[in-house]
N, C-alpha and C positions, 0 to 999 in steps of 0.2 A: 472502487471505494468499498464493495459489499467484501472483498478481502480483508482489505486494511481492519473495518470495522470487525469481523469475524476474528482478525491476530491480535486486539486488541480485547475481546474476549475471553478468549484462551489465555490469554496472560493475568487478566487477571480473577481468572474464577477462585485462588487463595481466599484474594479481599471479599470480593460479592459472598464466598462461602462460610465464609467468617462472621459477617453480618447478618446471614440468613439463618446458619444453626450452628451459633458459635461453639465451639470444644473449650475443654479445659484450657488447655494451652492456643497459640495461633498457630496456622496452617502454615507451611515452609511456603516461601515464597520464593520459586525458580525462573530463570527466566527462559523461556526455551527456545528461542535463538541465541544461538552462543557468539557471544562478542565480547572483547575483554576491553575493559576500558580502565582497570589497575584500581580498582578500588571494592570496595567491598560490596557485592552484589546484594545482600542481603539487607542491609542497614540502606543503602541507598539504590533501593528496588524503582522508587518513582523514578529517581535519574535515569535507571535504565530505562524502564517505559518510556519516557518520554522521548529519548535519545532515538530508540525502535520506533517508535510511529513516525517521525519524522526524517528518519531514514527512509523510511516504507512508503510515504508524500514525494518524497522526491524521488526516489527511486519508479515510481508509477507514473509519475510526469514526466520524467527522463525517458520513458516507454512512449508513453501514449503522445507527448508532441510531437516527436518523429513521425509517428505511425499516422497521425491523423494527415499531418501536411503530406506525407506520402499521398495518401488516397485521397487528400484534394487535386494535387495534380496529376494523379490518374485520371480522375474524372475530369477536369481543365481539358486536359489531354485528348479524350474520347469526346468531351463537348465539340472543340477542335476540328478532330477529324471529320464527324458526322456534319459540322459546317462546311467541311471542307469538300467531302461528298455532293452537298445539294448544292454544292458553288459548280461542280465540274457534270452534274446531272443538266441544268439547266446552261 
């Protein structure tokens, strides 16, 4: 999550940089993952934010639920065996 929250930064330091010491003009706003979505990047910068971070949700949770229930039955597993050991000690 402290990524997610970090790429979400980075995107939008334009905006936060604009509010904090505005220039004559606004700051170009780029998005820097590149993904095309056929529409004009610049004019509809929120859509792309938004599109990106909830990529970024699921794409993290598509990680991390595998990986956790992996290492629950690892440890299941090793519970298991170490019962399995003071069953065949005694």
């Amino acid at each position: 999550m402290f990524v997610i929250f970090f790429i979400i930064i980075i995107e939008l330091i334009p905006v936060i940089l604009d509010a904090v010491t505005p220039m004559n003009k606004s700051r170009p706003r780029k998005v820097k993952i590149d993904f095309e979505l056929f529409i004009d990047e610049e004019q509809y910068f929120y859509i792309y934010l938004m599109y990106e971070i909830v990529t970024l949700i699921i794409e993290t949770f598509t990680v991390l639920g595998p990986a956790t229930l992996s290492f629950a039955l690892f440890r299941h597993c090793c519970a298991n065996f170490k019962i399995a050991r003071y069953v065949l000690i005694f």
